[in-house]
C-alpha positions as CSV (number, residue, x, y, z in Angstrom):
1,X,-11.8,69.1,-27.4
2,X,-9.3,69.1,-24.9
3,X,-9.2,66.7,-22.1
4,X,-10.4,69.4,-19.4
5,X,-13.4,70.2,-21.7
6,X,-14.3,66.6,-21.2
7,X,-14.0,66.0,-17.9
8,X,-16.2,69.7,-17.1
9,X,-18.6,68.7,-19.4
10,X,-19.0,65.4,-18.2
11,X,-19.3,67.2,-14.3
12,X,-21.8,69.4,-15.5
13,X,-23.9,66.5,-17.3
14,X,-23.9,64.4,-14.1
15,X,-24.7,67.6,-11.7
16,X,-27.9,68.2,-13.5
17,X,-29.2,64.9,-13.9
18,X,-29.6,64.8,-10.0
19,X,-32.1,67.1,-9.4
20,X,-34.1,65.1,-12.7
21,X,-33.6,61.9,-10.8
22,X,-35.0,63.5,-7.8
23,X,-37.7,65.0,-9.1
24,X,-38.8,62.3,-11.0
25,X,-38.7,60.0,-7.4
26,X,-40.2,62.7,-5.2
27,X,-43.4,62.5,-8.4
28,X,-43.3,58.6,-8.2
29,X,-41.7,57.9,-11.6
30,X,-38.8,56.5,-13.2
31,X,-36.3,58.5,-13.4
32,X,-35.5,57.7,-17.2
33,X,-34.5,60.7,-18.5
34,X,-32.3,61.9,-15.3
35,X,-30.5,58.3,-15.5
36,X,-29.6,58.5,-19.0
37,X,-28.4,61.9,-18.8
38,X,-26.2,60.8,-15.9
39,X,-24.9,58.0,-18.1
40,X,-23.8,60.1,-20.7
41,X,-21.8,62.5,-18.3
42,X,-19.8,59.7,-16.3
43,X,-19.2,58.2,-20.0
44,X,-17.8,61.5,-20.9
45,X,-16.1,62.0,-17.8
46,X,-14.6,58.6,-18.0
47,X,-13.3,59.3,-21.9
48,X,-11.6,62.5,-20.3
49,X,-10.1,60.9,-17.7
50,X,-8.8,58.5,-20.2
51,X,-7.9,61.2,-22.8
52,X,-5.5,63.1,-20.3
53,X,-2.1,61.9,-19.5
54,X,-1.5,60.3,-16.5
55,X,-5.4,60.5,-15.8
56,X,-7.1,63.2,-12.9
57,X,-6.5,62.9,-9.4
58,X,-9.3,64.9,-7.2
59,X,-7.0,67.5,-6.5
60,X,-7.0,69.0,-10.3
61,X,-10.6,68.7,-11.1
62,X,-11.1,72.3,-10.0
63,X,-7.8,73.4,-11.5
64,X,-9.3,72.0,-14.7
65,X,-13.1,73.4,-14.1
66,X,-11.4,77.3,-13.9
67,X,-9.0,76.4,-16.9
68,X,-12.4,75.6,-19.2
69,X,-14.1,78.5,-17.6
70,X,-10.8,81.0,-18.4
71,X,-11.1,79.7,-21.9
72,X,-14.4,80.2,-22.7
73,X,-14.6,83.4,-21.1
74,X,-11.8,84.4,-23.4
């Protein structure tokens, strides 16, 4: 996998633990699952960062987010 695919993957990982973590909160309960989940994507999103050259800077995370989307479209 290419760098980009990391760094997506790990975004997309962390967006979707929120709403666990919140969820599990708002039904009094650890949020366990949601925090692990979380975990995974900021330790794939770090291994992406790490992976790519000189590293992201916040203005080509969604240059990289439409480059992964182009290529699976394709």
């Amino acid at each position: 996998m290419q760098p980009d695919q990391y760094l997506v993957l790990g975004l997309f990982l962390v967006a979707i633990s929120i709403p666990a973590i919140i969820s599990a909160w708002s039904d009094g309960q650890a949020p366990r699952v949601g925090a692990v989940v979380a975990v995974a994507g900021l330790a794939v999103l770090l291994y992406g960062n790490l992976q790519a050259p000189g590293g992201y800077r916040l203005a080509d995370i969604p240059e990289a987010i439409y480059g992964v989307i182009a290529q699976v479209i394709r």
